[in-house]
PDB file of N, H, CA, C and O in Angstrom:
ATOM      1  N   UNK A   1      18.580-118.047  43.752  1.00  0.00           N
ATOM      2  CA  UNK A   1      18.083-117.577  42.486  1.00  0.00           C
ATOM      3  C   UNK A   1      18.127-116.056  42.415  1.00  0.00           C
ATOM      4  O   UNK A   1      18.556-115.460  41.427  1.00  0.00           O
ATOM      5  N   UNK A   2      17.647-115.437  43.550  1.00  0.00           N
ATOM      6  H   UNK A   2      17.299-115.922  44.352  1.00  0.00           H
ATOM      7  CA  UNK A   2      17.316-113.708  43.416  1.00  0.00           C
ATOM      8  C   UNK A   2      19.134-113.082  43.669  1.00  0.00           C
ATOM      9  O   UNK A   2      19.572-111.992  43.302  1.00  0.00           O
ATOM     10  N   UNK A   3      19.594-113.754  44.111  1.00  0.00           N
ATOM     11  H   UNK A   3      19.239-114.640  44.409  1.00  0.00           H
ATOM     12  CA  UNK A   3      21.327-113.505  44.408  1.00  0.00           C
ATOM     13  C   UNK A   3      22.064-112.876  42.697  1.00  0.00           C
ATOM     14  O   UNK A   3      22.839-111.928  42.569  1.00  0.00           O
ATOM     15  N   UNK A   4      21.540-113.711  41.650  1.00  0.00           N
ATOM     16  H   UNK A   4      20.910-114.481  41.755  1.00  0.00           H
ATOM     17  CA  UNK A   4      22.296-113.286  40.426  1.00  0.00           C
ATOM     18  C   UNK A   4      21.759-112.025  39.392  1.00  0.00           C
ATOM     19  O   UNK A   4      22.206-111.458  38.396  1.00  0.00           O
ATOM     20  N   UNK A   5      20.332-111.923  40.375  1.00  0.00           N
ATOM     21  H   UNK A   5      19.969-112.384  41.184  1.00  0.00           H
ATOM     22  CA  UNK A   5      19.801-110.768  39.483  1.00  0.00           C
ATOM     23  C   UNK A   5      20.784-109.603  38.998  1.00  0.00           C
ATOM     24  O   UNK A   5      21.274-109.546  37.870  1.00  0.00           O
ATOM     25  N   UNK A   6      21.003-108.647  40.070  1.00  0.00           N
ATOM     26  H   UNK A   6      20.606-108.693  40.986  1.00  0.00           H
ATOM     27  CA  UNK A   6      22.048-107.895  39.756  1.00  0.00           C
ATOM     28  C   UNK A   6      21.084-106.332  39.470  1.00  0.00           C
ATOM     29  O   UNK A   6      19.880-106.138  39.640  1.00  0.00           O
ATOM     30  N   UNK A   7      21.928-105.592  39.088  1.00  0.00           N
ATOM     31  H   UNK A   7      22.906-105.749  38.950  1.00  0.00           H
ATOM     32  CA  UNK A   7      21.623-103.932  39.047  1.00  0.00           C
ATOM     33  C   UNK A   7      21.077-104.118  37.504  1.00  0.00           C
ATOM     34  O   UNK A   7      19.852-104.029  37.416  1.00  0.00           O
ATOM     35  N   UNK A   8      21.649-104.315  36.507  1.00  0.00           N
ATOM     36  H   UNK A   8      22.644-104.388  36.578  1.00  0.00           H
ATOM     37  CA  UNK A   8      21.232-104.302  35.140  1.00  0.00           C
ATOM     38  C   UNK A   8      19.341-105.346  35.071  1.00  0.00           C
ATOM     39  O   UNK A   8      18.330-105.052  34.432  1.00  0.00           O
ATOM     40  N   UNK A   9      19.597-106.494  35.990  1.00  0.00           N
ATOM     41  H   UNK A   9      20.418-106.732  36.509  1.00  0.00           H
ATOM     42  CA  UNK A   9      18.599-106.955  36.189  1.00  0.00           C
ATOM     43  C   UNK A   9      17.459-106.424  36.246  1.00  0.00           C
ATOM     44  O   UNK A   9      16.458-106.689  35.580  1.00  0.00           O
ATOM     45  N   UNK A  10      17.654-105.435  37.294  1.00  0.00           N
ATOM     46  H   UNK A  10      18.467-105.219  37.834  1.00  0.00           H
ATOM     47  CA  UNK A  10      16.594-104.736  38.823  1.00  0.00           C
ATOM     48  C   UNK A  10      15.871-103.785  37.728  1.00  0.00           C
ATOM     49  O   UNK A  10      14.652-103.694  37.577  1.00  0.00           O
ATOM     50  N   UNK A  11      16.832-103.121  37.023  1.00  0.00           N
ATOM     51  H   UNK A  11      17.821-103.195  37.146  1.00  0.00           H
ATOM     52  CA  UNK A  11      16.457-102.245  36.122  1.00  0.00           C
ATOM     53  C   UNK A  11      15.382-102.794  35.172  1.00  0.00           C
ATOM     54  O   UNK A  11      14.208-102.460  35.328  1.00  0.00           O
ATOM     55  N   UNK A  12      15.867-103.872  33.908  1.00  0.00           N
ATOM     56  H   UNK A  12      16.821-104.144  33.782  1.00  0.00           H
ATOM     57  CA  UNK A  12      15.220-104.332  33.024  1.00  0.00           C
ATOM     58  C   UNK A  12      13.724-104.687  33.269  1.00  0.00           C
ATOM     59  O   UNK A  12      12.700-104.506  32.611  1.00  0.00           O
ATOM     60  N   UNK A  13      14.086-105.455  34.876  1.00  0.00           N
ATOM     61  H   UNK A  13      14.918-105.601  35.411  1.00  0.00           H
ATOM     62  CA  UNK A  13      12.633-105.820  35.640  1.00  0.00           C
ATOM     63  C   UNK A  13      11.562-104.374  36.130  1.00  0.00           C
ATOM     64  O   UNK A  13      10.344-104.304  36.298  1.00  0.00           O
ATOM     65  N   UNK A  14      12.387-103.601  36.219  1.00  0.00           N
ATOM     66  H   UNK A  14      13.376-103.657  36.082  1.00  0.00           H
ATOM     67  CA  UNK A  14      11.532-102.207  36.909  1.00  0.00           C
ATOM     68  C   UNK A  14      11.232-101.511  35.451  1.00  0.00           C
ATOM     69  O   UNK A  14      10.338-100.667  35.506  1.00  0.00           O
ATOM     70  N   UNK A  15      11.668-101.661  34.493  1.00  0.00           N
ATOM     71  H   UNK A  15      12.394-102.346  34.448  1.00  0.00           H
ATOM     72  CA  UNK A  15      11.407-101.068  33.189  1.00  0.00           C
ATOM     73  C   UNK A  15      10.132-102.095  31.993  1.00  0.00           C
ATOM     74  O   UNK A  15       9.402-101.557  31.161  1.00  0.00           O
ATOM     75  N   UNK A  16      10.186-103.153  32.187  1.00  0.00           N
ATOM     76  H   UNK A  16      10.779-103.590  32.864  1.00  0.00           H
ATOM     77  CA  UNK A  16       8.990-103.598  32.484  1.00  0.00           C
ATOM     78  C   UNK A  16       7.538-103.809  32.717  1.00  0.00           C
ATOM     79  O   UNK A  16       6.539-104.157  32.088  1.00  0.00           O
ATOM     80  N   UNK A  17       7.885-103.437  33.917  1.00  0.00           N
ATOM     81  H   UNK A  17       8.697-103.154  34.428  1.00  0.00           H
ATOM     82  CA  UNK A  17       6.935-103.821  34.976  1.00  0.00           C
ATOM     83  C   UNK A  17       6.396-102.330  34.822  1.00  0.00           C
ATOM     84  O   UNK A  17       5.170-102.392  34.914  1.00  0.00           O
ATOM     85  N   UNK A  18       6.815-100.994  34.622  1.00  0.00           N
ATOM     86  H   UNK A  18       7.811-100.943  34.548  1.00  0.00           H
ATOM     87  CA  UNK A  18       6.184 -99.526  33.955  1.00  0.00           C
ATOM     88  C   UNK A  18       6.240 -99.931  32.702  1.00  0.00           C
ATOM     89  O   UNK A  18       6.407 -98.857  32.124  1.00  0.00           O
ATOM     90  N   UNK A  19       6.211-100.892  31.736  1.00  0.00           N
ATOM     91  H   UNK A  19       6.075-101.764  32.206  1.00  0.00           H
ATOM     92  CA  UNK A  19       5.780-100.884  30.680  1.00  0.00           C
ATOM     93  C   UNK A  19       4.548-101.711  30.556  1.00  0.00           C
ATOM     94  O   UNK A  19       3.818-101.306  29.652  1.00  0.00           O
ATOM     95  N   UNK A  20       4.132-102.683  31.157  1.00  0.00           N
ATOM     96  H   UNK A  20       4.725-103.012  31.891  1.00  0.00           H
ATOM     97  CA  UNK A  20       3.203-103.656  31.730  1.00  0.00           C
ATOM     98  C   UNK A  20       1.956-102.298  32.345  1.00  0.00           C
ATOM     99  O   UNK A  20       0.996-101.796  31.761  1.00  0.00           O
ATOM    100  N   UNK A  21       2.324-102.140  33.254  1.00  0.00           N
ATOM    101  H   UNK A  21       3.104-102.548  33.728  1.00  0.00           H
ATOM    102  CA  UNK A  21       1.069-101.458  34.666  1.00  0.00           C
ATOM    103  C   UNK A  21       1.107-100.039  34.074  1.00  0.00           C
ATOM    104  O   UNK A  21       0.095 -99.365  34.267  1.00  0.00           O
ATOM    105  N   UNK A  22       2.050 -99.516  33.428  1.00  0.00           N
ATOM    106  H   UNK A  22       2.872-100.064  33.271  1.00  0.00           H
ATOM    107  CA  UNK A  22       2.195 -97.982  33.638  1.00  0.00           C
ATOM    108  C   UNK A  22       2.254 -97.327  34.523  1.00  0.00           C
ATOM    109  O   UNK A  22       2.154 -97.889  35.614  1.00  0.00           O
ATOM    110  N   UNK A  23       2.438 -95.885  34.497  1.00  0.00           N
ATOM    111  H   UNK A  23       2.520 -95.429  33.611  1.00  0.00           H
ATOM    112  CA  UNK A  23       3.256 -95.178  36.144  1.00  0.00           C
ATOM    113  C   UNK A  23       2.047 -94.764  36.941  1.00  0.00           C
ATOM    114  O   UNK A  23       2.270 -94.590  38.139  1.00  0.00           O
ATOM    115  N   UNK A  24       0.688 -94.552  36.485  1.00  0.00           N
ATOM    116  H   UNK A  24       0.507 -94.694  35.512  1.00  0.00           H
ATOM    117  CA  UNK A  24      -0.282 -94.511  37.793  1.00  0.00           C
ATOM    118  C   UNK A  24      -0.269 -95.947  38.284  1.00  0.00           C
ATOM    119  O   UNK A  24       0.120 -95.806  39.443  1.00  0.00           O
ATOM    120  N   UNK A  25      -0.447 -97.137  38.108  1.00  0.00           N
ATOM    121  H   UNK A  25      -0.764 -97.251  37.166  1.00  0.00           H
ATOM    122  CA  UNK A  25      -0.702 -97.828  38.809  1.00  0.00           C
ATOM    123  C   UNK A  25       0.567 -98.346  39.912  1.00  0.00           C
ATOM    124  O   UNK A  25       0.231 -99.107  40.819  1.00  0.00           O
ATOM    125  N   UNK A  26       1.499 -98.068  39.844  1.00  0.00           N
ATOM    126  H   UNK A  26       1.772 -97.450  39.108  1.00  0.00           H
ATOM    127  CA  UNK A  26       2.661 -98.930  40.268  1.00  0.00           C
ATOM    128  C   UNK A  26       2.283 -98.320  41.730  1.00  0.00           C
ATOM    129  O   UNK A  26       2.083 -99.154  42.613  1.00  0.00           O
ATOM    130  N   UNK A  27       2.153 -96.794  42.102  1.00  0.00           N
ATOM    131  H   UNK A  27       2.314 -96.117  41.385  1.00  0.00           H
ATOM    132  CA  UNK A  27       1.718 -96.599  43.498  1.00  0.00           C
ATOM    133  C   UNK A  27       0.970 -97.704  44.350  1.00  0.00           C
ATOM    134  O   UNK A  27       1.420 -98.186  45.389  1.00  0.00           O
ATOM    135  N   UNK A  28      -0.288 -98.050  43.735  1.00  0.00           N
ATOM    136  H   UNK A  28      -0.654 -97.659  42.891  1.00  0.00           H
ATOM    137  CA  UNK A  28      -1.236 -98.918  44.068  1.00  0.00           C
ATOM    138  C   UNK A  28      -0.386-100.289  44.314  1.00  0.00           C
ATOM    139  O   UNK A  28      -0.303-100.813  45.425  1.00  0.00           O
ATOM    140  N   UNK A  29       0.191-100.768  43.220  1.00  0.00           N
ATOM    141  H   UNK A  29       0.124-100.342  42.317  1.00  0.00           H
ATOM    142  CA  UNK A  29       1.052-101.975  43.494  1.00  0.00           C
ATOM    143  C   UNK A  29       2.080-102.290  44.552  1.00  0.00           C
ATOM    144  O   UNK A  29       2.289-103.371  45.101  1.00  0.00           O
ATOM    145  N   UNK A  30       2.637-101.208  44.716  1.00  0.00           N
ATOM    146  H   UNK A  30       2.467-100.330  44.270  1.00  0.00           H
ATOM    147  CA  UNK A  30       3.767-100.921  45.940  1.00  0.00           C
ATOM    148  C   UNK A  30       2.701-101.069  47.312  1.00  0.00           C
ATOM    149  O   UNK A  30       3.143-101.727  48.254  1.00  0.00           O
ATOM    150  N   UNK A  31       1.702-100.641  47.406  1.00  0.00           N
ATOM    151  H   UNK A  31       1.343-100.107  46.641  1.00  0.00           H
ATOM    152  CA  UNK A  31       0.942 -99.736  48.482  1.00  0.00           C
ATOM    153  C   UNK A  31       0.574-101.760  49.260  1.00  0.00           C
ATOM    154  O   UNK A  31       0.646-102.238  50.392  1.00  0.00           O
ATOM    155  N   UNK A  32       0.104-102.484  47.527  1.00  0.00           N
ATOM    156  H   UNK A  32       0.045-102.096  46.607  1.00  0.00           H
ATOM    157  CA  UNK A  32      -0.495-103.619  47.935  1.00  0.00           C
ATOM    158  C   UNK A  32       0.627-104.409  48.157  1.00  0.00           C
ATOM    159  O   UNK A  32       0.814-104.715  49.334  1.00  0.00           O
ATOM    160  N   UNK A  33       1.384-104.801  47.374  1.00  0.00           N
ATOM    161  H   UNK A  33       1.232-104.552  46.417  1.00  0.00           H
ATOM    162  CA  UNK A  33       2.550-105.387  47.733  1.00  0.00           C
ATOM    163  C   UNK A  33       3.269-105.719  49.252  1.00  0.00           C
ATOM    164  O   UNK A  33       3.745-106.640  49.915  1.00  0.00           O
ATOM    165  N   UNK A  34       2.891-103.815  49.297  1.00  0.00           N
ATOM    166  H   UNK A  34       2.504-103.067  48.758  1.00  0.00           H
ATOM    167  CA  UNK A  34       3.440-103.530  51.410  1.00  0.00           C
ATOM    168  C   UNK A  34       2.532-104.144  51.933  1.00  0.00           C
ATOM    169  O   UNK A  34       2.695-105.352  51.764  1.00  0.00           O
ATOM    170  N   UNK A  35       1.603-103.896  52.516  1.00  0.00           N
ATOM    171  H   UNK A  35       1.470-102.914  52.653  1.00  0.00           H
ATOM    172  CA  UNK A  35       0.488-104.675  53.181  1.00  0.00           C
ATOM    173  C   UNK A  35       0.519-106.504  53.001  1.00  0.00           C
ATOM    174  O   UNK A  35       0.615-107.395  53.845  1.00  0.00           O
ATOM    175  N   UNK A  36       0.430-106.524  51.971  1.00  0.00           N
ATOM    176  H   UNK A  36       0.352-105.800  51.286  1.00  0.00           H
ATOM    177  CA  UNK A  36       0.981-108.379  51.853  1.00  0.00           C
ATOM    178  C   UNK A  36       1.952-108.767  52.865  1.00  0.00           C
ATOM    179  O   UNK A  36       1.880-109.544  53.817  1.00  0.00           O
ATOM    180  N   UNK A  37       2.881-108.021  52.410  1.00  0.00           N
ATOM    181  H   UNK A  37       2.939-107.390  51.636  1.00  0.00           H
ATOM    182  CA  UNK A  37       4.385-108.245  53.532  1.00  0.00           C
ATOM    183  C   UNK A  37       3.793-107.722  54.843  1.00  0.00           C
ATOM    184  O   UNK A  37       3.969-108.452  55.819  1.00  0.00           O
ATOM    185  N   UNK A  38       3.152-106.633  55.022  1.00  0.00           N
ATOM    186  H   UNK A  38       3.010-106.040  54.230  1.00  0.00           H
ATOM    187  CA  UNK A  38       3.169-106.319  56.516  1.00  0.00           C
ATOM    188  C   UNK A  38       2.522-107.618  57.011  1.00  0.00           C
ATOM    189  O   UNK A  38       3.077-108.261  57.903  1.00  0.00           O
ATOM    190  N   UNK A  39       1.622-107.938  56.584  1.00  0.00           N
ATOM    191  H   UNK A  39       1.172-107.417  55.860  1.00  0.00           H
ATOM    192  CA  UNK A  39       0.395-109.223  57.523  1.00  0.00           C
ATOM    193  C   UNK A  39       1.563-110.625  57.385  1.00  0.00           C
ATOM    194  O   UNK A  39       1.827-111.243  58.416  1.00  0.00           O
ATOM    195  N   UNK A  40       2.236-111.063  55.991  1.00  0.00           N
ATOM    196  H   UNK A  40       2.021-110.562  55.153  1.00  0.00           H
ATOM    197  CA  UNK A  40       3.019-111.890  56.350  1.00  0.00           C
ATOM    198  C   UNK A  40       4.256-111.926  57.016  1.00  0.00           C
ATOM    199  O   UNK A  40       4.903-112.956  56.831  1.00  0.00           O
ATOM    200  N   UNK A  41       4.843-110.914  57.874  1.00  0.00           N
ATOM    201  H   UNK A  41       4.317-110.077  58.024  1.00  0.00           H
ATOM    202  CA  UNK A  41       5.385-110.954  58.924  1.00  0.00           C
ATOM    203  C   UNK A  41       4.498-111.015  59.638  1.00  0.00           C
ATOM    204  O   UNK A  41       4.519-112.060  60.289  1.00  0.00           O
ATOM    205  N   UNK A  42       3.257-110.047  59.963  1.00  0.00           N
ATOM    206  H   UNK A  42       3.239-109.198  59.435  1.00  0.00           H
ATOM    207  CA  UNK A  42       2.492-110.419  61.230  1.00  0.00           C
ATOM    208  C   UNK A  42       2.566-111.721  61.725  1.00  0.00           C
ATOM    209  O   UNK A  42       3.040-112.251  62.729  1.00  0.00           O
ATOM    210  N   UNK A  43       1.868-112.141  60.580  1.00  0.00           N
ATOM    211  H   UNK A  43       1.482-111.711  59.764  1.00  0.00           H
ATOM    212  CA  UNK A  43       1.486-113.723  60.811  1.00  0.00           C
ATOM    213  C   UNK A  43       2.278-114.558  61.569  1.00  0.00           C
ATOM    214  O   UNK A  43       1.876-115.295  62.469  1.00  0.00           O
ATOM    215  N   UNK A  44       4.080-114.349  60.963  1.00  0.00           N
ATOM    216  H   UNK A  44       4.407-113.750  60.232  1.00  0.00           H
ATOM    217  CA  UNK A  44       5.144-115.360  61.033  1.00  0.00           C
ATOM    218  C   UNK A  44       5.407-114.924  62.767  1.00  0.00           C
ATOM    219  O   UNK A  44       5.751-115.780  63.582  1.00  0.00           O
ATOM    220  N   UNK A  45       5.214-113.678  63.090  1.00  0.00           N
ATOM    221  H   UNK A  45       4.934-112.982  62.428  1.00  0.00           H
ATOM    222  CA  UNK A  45       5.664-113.531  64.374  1.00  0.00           C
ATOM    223  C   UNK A  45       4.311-114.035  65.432  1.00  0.00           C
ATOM    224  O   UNK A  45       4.611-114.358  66.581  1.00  0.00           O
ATOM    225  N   UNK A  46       3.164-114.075  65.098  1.00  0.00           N
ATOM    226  H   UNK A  46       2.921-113.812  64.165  1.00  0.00           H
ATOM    227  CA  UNK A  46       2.938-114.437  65.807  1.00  0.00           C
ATOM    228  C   UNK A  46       2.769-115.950  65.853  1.00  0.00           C
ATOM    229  O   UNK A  46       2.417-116.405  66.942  1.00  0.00           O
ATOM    230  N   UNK A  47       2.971-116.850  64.798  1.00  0.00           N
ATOM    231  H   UNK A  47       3.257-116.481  63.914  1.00  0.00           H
ATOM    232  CA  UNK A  47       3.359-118.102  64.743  1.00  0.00           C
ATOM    233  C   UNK A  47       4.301-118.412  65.804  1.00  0.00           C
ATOM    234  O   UNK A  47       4.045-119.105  66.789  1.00  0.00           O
ATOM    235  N   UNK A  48       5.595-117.755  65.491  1.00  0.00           N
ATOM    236  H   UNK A  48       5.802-117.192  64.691  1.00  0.00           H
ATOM    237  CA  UNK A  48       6.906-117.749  66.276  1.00  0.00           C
ATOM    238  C   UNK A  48       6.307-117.716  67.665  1.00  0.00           C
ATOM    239  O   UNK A  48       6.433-118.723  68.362  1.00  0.00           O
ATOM    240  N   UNK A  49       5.579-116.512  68.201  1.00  0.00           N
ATOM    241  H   UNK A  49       5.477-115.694  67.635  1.00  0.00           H
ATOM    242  CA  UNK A  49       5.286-116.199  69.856  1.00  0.00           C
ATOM    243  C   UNK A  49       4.943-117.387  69.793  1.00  0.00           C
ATOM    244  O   UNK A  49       5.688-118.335  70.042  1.00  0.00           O
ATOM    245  N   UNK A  50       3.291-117.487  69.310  1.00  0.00           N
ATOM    246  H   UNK A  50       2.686-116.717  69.108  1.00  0.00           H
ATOM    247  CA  UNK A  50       2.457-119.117  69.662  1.00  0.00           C
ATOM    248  C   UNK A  50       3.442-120.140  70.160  1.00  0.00           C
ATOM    249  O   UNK A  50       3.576-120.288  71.375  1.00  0.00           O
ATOM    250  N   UNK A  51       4.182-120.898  69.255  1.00  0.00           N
ATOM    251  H   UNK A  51       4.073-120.778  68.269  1.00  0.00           H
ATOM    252  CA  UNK A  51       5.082-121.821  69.510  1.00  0.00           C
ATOM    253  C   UNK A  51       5.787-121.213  70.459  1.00  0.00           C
ATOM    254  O   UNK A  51       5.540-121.800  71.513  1.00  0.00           O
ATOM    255  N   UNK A  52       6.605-120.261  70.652  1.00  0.00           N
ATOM    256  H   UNK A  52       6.806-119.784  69.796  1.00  0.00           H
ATOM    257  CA  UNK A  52       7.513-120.293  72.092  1.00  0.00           C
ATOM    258  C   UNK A  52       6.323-120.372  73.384  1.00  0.00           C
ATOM    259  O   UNK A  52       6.820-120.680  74.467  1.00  0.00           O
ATOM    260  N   UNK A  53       5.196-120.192  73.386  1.00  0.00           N
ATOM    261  H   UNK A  53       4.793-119.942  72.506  1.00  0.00           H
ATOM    262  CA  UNK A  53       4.557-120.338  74.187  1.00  0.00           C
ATOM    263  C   UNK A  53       4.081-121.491  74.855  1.00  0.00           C
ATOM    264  O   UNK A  53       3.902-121.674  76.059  1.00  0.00           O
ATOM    265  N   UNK A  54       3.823-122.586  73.436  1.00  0.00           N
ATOM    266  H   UNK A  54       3.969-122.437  72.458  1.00  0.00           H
ATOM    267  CA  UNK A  54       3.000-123.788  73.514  1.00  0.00           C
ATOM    268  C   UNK A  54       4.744-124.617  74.215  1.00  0.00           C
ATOM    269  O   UNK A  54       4.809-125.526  75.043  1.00  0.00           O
ATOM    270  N   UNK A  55       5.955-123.886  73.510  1.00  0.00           N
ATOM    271  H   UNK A  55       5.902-123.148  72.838  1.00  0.00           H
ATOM    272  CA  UNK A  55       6.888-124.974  74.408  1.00  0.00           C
ATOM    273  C   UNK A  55       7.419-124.252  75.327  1.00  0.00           C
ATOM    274  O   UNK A  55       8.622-124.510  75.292  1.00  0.00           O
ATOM    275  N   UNK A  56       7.169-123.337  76.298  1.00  0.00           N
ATOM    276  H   UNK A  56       6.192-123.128  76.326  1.00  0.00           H
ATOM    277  CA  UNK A  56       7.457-122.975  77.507  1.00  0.00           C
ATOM    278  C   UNK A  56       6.460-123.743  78.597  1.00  0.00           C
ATOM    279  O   UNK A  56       6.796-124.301  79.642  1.00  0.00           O
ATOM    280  N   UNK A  57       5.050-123.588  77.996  1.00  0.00           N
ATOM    281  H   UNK A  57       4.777-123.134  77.148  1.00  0.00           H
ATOM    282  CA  UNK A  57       4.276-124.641  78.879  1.00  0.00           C
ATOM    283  C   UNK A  57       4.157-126.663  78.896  1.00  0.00           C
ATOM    284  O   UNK A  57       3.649-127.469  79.676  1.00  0.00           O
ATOM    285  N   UNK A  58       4.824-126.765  77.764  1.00  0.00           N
ATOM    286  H   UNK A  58       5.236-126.110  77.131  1.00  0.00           H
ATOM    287  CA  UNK A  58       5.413-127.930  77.457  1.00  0.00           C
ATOM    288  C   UNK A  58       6.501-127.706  78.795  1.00  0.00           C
ATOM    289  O   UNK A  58       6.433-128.536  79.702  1.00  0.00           O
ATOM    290  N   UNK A  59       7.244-126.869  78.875  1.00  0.00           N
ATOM    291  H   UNK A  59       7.300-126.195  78.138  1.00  0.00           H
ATOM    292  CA  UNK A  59       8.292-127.325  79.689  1.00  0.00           C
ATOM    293  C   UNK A  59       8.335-127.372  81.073  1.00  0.00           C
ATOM    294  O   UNK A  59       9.204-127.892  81.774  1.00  0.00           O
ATOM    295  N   UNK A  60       6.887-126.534  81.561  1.00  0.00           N
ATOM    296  H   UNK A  60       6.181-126.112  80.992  1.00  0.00           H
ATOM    297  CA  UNK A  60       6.896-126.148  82.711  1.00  0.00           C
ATOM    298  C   UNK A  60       6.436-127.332  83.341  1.00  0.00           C
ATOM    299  O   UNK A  60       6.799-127.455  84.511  1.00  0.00           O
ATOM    300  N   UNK A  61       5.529-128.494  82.733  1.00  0.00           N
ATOM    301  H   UNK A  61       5.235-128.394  81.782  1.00  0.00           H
ATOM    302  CA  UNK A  61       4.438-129.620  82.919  1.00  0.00           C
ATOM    303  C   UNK A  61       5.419-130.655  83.753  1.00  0.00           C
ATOM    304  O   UNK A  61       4.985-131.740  84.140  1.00  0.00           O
TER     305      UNK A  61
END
């Protein structure tokens, strides 16, 4: 789905989205946005470790 957006897309959507929030808030939005993503990688990696862990000792048994 996000593959056909395109440059004219990115734009219309970023023109928008400062017409919606206006230009003080979008800092704040970016700032929260990042943090979302930072913890949901956290999360996924340490999912990932967990499991290589739970089947290394699976394997050792």
């Amino acid at each position: 789905m996000l593959q056909n957006i395109g440059i004219p897309g990115l734009i219309l959507t970023l023109i928008i989205v400062l017409i919606i929030f206006g230009p003080s808030k979008l800092p704040e939005i970016g700032r929260a946005f990042g943090s979302t993503l930072r913890e949901f990688k956290k999360s996924t990696r340490d999912l990932v470790v967990d499991d290589a862990n739970t089947e290394s000792s699976k394997n050792k048994d």
